[in-house]
DSSP file (Angstrom, degrees, kcal/mol; ACC not computed):
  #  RESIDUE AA STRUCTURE BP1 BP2  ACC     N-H-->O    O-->H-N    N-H-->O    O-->H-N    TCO  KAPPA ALPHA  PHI   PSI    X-CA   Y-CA   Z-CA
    1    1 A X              0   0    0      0, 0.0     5,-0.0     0, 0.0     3,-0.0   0.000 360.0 360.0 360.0 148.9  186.9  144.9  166.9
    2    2 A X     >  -     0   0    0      1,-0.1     4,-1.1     3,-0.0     0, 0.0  -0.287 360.0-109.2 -72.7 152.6  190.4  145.2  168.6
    3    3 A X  H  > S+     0   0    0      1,-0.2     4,-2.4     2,-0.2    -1,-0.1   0.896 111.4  64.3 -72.5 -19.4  193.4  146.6  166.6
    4    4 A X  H  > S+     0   0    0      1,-0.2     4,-1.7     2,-0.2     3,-0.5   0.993  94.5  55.2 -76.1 -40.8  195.0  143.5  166.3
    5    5 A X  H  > S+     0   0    0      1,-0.2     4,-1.6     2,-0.2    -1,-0.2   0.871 109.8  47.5 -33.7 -29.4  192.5  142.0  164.4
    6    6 A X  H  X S+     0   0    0     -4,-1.1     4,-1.9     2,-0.2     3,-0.4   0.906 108.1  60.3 -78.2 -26.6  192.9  144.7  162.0
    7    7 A X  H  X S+     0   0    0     -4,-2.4     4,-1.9    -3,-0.5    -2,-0.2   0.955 111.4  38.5 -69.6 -44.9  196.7  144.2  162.1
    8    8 A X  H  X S+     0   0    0     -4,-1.7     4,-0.8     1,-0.3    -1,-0.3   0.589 106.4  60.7-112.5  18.1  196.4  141.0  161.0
    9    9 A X  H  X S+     0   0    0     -4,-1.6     4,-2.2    -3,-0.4    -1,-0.3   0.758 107.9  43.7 -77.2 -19.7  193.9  141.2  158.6
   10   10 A X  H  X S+     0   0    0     -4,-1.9     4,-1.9     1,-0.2    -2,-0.2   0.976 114.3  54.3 -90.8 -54.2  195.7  143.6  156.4
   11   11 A X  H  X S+     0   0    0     -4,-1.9     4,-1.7    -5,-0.3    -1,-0.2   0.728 108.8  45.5 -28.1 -44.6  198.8  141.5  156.9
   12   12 A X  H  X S+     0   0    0     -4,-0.8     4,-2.7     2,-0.2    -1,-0.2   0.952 117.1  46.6 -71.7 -69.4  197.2  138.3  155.8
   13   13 A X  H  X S+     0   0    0     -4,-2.2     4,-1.7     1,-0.2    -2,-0.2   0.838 114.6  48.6 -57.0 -18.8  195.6  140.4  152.7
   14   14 A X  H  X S+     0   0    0     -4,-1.9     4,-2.5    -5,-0.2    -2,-0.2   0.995 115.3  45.5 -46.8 -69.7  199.3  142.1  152.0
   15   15 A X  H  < S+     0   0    0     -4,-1.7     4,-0.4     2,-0.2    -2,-0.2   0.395 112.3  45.3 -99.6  -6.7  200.8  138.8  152.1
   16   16 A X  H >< S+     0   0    0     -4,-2.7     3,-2.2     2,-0.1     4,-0.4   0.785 122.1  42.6 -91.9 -73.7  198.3  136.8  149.9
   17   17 A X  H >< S+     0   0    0     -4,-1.7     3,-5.2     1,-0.3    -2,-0.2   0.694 111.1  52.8 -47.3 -49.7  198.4  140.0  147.3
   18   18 A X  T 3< S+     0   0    0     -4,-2.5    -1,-0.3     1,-0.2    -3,-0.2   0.674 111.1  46.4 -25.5 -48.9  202.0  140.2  147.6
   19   19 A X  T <  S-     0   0    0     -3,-2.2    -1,-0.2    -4,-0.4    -2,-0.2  -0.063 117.0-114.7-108.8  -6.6  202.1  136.3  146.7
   20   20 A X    <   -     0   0    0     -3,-5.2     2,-2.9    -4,-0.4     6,-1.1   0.612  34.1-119.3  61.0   7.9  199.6  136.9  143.6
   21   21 A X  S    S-     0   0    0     -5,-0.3     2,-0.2     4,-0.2    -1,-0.2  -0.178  73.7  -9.6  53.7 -40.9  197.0  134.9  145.3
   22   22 A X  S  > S-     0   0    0     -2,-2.9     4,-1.3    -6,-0.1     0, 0.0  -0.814  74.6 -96.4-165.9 179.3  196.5  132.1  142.7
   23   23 A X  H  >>S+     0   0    0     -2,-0.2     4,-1.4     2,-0.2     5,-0.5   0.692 126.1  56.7 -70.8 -40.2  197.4  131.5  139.5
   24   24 A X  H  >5S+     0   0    0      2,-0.2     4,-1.4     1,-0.1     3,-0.4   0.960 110.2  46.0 -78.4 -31.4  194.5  132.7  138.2
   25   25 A X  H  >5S+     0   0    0      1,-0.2     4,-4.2    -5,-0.2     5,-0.3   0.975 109.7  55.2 -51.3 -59.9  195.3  136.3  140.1
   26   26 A X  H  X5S+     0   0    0     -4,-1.3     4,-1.5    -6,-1.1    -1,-0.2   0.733 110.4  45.5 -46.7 -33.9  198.8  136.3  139.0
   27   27 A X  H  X5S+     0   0    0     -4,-1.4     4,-4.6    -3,-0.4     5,-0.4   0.795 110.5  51.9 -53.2 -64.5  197.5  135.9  135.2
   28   28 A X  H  X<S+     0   0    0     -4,-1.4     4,-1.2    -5,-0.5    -2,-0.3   0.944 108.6  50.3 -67.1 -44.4  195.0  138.5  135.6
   29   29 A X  H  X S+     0   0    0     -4,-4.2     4,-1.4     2,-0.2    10,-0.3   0.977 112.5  52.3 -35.2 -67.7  197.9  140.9  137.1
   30   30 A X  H >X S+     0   0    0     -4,-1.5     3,-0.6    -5,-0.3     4,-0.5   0.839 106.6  47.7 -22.4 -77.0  199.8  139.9  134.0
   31   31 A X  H 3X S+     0   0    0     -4,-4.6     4,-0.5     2,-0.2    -1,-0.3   0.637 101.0  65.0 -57.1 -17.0  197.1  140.7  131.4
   32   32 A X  H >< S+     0   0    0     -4,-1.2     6,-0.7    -5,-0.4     3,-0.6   0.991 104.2  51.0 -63.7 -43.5  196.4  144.3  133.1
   33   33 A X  H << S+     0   0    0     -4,-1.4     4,-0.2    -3,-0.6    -2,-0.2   0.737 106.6  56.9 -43.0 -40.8  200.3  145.1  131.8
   34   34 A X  H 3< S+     0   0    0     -4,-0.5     2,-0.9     2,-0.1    -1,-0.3   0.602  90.6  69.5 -73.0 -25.8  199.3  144.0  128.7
   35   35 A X  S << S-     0   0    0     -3,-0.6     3,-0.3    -4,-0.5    -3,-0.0  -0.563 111.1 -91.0 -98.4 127.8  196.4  146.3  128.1
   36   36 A X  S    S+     0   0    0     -2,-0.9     2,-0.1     1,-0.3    -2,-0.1  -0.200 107.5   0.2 -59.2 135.7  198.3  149.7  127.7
   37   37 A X  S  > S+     0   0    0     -4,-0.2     4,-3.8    57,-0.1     3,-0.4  -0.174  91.5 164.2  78.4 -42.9  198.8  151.4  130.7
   38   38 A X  H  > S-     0   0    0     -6,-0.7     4,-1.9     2,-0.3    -5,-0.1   0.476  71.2  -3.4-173.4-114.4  196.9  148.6  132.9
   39   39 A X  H  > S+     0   0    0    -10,-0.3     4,-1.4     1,-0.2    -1,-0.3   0.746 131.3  60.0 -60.5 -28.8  197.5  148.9  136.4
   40   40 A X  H  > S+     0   0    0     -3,-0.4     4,-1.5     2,-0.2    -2,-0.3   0.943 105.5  52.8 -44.0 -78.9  200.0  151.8  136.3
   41   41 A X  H  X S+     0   0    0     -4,-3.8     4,-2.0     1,-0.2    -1,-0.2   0.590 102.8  48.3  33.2 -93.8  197.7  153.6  134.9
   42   42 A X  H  X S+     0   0    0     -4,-1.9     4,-1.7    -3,-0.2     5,-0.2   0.820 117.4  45.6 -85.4 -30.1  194.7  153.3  137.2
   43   43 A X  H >X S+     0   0    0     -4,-1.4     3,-4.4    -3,-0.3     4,-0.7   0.880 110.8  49.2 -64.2 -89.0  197.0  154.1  140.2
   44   44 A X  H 3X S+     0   0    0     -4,-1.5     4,-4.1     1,-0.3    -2,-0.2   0.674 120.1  43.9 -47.2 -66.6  198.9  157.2  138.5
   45   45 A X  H 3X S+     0   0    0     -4,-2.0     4,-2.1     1,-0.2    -1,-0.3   0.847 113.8  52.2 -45.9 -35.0  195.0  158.4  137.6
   46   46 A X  H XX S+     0   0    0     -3,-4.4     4,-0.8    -4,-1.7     3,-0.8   0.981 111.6  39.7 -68.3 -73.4  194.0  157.5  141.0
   47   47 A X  H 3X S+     0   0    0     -4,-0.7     4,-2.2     1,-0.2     3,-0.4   0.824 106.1  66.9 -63.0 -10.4  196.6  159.5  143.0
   48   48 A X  H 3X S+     0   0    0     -4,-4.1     4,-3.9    -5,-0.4    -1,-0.2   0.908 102.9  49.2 -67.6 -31.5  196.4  162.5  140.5
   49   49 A X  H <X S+     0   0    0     -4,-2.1     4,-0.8    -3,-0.8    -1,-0.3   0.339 104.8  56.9 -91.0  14.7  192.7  163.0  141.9
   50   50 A X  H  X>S+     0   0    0     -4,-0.8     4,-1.9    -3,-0.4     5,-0.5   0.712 112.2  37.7 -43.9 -65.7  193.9  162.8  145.2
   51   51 A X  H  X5S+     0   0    0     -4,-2.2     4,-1.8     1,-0.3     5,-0.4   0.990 115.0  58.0 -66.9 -43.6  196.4  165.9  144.6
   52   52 A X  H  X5S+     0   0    0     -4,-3.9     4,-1.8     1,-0.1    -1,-0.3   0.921 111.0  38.1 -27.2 -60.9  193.6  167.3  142.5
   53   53 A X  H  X5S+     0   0    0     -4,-0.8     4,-2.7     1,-0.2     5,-0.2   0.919 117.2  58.4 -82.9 -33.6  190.8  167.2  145.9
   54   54 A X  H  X>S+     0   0    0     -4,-1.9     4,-7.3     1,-0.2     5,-0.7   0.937 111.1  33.3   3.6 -77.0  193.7  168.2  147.9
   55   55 A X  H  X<S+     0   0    0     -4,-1.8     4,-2.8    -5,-0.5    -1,-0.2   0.979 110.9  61.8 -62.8 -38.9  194.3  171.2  146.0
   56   56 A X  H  X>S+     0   0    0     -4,-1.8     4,-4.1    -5,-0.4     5,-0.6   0.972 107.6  50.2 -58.6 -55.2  190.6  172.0  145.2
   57   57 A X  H  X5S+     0   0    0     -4,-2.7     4,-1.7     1,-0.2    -1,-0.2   0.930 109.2  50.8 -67.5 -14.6  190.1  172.2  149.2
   58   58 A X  H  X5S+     0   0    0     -4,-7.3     4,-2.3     1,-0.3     5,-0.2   0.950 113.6  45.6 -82.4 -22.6  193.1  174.6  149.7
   59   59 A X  H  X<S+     0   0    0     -4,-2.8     4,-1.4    -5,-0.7    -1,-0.3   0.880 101.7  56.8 -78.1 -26.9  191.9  176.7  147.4
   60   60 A X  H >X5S+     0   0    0     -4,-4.1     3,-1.1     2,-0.2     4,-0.9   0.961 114.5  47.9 -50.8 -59.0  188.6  177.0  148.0
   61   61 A X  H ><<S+     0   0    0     -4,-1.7     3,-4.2    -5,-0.6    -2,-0.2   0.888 105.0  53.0 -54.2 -75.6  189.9  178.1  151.3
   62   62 A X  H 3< S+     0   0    0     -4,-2.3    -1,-0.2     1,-0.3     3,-0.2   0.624 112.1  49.5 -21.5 -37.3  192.4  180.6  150.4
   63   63 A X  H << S+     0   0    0     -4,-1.4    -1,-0.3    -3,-1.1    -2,-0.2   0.471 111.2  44.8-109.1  23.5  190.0  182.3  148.3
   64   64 A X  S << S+     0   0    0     -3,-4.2     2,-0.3    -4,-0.9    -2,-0.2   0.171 109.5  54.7-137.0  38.8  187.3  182.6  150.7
   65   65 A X  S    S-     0   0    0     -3,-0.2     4,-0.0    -4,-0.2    66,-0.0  -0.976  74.9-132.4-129.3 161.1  189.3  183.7  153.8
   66   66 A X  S    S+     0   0    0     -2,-0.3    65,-0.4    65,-0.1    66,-0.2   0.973  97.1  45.6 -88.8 -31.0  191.6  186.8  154.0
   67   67 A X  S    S-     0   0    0     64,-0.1     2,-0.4    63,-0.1    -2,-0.2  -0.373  90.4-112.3-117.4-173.5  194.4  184.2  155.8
   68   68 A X        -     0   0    0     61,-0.2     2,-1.0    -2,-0.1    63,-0.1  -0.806  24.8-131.1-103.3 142.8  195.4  180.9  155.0
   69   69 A X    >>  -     0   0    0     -2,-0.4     4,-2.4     1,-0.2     3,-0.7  -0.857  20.5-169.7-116.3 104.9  194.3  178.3  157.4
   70   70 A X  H 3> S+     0   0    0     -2,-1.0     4,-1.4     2,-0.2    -1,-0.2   0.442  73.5  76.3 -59.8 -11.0  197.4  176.3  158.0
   71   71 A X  H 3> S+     0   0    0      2,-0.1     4,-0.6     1,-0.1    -1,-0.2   0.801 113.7  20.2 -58.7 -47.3  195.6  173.7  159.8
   72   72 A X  H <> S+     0   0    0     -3,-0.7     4,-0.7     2,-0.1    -2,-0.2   0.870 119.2  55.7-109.2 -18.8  194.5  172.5  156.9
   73   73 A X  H  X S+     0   0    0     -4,-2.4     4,-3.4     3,-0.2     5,-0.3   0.987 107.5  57.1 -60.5 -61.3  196.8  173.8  153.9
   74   74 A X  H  X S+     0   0    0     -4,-1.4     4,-2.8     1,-0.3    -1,-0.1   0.848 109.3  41.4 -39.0 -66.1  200.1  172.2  155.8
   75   75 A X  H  X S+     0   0    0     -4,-0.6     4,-1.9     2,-0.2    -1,-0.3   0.741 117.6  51.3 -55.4 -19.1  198.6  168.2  156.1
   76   76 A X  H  X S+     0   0    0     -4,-0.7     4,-1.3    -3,-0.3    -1,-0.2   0.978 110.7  44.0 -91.9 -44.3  197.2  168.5  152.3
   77   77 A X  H ><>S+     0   0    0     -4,-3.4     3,-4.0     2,-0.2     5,-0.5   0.980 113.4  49.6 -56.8 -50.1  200.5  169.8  150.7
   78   78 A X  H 3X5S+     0   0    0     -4,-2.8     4,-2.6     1,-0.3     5,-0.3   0.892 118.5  44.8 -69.7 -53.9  202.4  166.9  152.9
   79   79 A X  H 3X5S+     0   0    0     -4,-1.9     4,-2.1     2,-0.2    -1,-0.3   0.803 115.2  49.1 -31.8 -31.4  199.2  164.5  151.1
   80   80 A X  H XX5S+     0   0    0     -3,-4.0     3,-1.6    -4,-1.3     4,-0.7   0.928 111.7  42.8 -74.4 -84.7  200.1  166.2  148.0
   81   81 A X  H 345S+     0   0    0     -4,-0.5    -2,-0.2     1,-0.3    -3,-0.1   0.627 116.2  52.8 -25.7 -47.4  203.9  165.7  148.1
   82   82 A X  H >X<S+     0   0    0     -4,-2.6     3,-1.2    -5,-0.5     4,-1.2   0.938 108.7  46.1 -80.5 -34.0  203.3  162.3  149.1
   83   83 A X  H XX S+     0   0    0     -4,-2.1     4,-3.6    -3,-1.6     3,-1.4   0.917 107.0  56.1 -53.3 -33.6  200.9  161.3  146.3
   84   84 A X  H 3< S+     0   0    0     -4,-0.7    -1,-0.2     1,-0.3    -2,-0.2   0.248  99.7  63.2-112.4  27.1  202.9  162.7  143.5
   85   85 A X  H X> S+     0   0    0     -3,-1.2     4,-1.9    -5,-0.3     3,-0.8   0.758 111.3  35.0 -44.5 -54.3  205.6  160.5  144.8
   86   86 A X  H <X>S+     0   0    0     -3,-1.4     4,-4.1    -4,-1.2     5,-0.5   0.955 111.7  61.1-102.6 -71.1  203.5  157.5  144.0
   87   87 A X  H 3X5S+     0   0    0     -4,-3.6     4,-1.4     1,-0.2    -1,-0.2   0.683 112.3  39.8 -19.2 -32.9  202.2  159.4  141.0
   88   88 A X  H <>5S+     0   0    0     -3,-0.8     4,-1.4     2,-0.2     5,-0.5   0.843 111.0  58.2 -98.5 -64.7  206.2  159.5  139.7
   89   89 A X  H  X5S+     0   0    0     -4,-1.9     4,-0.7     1,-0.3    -2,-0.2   0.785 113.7  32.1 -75.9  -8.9  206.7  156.2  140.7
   90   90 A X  H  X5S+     0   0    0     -4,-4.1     4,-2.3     2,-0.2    -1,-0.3   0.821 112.1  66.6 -97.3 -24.2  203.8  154.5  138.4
   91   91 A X  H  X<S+     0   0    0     -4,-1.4     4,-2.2    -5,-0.5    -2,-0.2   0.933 101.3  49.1 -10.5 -78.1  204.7  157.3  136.1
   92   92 A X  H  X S+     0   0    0     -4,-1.4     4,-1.8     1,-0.2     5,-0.3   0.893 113.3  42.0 -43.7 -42.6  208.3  155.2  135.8
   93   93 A X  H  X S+     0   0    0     -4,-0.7     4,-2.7    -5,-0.5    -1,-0.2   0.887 109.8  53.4 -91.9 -15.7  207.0  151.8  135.1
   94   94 A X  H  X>S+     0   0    0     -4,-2.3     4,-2.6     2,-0.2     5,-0.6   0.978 112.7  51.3 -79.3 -30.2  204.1  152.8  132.6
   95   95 A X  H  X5S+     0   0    0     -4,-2.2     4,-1.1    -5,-0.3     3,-0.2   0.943 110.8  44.6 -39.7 -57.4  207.4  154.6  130.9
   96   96 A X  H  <5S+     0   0    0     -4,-1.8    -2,-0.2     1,-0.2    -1,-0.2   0.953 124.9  41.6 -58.5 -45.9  209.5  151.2  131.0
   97   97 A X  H  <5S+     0   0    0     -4,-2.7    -2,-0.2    -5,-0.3    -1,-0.2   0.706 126.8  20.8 -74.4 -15.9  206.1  149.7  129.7
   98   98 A X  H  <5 -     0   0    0     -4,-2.6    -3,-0.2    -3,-0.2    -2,-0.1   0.717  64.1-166.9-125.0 -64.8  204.8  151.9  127.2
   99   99 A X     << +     0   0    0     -4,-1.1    -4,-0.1    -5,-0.6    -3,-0.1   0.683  41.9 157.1  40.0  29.5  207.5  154.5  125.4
  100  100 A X        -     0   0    0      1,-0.0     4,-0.1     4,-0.0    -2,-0.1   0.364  63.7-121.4 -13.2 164.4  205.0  156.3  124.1
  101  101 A X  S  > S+     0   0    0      2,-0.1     4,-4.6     3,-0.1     3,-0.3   0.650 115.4  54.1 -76.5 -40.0  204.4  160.0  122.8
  102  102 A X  H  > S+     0   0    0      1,-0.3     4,-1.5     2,-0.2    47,-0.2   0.733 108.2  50.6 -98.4  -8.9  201.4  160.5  125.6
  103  103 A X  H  4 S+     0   0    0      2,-0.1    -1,-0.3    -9,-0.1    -2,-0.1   0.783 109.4  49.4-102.5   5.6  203.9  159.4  128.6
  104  104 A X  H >> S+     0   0    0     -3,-0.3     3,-3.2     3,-0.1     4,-1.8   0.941 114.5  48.0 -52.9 -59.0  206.4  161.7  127.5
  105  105 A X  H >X S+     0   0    0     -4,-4.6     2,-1.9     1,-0.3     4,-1.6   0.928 107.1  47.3 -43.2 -60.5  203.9  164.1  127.5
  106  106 A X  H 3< S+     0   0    0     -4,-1.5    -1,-0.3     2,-0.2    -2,-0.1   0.235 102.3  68.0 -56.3  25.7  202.3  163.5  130.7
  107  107 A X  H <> S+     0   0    0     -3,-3.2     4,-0.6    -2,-1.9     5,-0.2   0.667 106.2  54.4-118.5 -44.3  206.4  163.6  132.2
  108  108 A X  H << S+     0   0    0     -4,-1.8     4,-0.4    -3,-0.8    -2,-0.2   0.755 108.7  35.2  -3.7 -62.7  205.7  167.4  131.0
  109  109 A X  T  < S+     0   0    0     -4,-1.6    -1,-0.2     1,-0.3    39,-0.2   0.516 115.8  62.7-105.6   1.4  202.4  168.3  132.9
  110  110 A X  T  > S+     0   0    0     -5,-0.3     4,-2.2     2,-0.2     3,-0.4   0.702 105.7  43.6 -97.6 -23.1  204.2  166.0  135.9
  111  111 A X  H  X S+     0   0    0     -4,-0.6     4,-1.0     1,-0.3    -2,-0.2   0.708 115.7  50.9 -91.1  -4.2  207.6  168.7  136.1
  112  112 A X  H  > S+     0   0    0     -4,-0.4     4,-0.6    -5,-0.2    -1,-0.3   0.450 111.2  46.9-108.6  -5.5  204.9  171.6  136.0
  113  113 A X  H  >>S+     0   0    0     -3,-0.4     4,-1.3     3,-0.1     5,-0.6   0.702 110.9  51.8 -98.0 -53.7  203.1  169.8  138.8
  114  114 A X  H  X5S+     0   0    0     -4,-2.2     4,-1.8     1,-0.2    -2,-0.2   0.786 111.1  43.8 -26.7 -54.3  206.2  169.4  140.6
  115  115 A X  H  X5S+     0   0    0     -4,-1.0     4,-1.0     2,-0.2    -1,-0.2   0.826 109.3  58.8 -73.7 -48.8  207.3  173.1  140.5
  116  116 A X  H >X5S+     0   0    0     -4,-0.6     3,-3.5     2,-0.2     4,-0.9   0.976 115.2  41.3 -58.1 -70.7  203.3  174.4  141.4
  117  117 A X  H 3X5S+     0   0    0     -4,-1.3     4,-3.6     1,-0.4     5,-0.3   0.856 109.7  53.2 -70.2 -21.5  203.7  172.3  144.8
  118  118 A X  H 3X<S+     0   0    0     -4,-1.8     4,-1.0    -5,-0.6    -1,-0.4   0.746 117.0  39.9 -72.7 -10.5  207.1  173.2  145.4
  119  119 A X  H <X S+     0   0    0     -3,-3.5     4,-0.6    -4,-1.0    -2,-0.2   0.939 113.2  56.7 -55.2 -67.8  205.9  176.8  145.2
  120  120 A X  H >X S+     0   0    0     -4,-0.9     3,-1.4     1,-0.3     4,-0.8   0.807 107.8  44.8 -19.3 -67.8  202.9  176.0  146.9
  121  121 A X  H >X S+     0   0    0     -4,-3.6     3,-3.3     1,-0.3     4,-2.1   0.967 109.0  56.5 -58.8 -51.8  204.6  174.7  149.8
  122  122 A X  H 3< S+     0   0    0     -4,-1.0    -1,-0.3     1,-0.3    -2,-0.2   0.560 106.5  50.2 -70.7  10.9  207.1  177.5  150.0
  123  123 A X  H << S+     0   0    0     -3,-1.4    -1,-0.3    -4,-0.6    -2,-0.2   0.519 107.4  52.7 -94.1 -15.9  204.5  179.8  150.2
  124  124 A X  H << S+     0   0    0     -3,-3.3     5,-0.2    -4,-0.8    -2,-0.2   0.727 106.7  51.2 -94.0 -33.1  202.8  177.8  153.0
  125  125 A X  S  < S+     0   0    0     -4,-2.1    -1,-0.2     3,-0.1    -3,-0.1   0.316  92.6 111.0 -93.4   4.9  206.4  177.7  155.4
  126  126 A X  S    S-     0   0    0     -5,-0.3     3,-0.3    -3,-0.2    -3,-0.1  -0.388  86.9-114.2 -73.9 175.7  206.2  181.8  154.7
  127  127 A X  S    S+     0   0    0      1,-0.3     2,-0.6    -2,-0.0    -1,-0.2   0.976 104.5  14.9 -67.9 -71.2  205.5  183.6  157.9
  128  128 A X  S    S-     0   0    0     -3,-0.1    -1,-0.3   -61,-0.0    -3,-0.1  -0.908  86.5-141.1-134.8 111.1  202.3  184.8  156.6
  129  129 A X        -     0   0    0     -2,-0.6     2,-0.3    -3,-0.3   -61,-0.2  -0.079  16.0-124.0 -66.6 168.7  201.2  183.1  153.7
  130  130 A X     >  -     0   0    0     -7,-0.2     4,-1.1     1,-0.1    -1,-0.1  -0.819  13.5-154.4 -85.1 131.3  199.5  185.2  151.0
  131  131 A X  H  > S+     0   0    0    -65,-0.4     4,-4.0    -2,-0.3     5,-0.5   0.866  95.1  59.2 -69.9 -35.8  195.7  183.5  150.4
  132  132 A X  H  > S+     0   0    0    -66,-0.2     4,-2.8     2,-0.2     5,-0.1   0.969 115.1  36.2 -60.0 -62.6  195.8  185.1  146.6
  133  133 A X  H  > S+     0   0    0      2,-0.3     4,-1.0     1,-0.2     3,-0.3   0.903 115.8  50.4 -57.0 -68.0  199.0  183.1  145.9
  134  134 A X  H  X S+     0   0    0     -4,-1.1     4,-1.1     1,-0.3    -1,-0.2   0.735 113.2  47.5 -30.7 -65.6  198.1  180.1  147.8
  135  135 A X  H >X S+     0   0    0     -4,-4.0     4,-3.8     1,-0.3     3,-1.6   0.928 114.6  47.4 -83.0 -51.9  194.8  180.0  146.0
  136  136 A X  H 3X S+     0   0    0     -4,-2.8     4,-1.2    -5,-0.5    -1,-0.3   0.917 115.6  43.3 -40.8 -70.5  196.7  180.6  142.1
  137  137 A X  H 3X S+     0   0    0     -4,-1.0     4,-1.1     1,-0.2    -1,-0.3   0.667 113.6  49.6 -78.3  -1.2  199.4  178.1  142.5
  138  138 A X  H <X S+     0   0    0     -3,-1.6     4,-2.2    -4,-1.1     5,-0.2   0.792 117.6  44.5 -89.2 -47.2  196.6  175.4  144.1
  139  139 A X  H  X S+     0   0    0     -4,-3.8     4,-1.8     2,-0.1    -2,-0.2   0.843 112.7  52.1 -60.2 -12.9  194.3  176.5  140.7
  140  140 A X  H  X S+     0   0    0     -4,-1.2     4,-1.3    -5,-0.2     5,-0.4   0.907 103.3  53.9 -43.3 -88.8  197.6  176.0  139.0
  141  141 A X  H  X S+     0   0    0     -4,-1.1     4,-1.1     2,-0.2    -2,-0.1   0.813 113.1  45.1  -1.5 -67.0  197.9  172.4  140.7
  142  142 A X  H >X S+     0   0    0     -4,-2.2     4,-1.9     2,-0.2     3,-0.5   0.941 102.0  64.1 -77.3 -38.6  194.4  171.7  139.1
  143  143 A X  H >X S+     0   0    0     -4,-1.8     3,-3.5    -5,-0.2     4,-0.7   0.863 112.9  35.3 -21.7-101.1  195.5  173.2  135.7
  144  144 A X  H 3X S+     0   0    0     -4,-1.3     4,-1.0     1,-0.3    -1,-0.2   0.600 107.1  67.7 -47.5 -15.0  198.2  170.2  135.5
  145  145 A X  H X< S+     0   0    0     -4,-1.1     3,-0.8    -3,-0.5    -1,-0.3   0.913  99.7  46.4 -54.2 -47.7  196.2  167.7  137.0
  146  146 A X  H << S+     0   0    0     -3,-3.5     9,-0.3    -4,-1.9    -2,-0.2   0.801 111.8  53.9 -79.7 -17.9  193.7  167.7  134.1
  147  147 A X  H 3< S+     0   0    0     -4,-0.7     2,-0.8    -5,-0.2    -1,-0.2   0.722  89.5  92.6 -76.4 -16.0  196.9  167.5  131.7
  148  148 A X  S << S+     0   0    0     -4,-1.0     2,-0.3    -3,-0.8   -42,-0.0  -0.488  76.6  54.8 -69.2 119.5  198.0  164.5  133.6
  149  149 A X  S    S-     0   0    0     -2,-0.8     2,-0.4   -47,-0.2   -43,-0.2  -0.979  90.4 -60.2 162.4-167.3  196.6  161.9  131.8
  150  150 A X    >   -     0   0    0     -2,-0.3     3,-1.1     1,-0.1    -2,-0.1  -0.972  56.5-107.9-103.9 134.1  196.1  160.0  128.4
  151  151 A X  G >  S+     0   0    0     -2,-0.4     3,-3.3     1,-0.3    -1,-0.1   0.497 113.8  57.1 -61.3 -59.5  194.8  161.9  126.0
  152  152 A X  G 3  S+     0   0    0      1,-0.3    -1,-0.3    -3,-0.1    -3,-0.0   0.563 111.0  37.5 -33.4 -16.3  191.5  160.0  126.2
  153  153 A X  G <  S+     0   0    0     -3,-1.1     2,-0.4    -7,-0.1    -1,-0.3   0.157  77.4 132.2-133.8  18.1  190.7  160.5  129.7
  154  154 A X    <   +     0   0    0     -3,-3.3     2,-0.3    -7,-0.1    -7,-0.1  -0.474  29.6 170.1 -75.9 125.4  192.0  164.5  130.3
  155  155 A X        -     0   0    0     -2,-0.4     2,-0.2    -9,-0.3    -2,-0.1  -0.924  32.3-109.3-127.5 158.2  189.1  165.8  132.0
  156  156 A X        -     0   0    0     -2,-0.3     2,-0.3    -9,-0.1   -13,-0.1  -0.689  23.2-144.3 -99.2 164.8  189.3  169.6  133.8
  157  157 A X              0   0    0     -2,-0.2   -11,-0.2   -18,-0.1   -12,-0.1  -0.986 360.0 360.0-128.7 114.5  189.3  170.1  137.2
  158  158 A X              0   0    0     -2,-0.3    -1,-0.1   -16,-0.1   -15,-0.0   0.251 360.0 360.0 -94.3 360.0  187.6  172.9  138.8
């Protein structure tokens, strides 16, 4: 199929979700908010295992080649960075929805993920990255990944 058919299917599906689809979608949106955490939630959880398999590949790479292969380390931090944008920004609304103890916490294991990729990264823009550091601050990475969470669902990441 041609790309404009794709173009304007995903347009069509934007613009009915955008629009809530029905009543009965629009409801059902509603009640996810209602369920603690709801949609916020499954996104925030969703893009943390993103930074997680991210992180998982650079480090497996870092520690099983003496150099860093920038081919692939560069595009996964700029995937990282961009998820734990999204990660912050459902991070803010489950805060306005919740005020909880366990999203303070998790606001916690989110400035200690902040700080590993912003290491991370400046170790990647060095002339010649180190693999041993790379590969610490990407296990580092997974370390707060598994604290991201509520309490119920912290799993480790290896």
């Amino acid at each position: 199929m041609n790309a404009r058919f794709w173009v304007i299917v995903v347009a069509s599906s934007l613009a009915l979700l955008l629009s809530g689809g029905s009543a009965r979608g629009t409801a059902q949106a509603q009640g996810m908010m209602a369920v603690p955490g709801g949609s916020h939630q499954a996104l925030l959880m969703a893009y943390r295992d993103n930074v997680a398999t991210f992180a998982r590949a650079i480090q497996r790479q870092a520690t099983l080649a003496k150099a860093v292969d920038l081919d692939l380390a560069r595009p996964a931090i700029a995937e990282m960075r961009r998820s734990f944008a999204l990660i912050q920004l459902h991070h803010q609304a489950q805060m306005a929805a919740l005020a909880d103890q366990s999203t303070q916490q998790m606001g916690t294991r989110l400035a200690g993920l902040n700080e590993h990729l912003t290491a991370l990264g400046s170790e990647l823009n060095a002339g010649t990255p180190d693999p041993k550091k790379v590969a610490a601050h990407a296990t580092e990475i997974l370390h707060q990944c598994a604290g991201v969470s509520l309490p119920a669902q912290s799993k480790p990441y290896r």
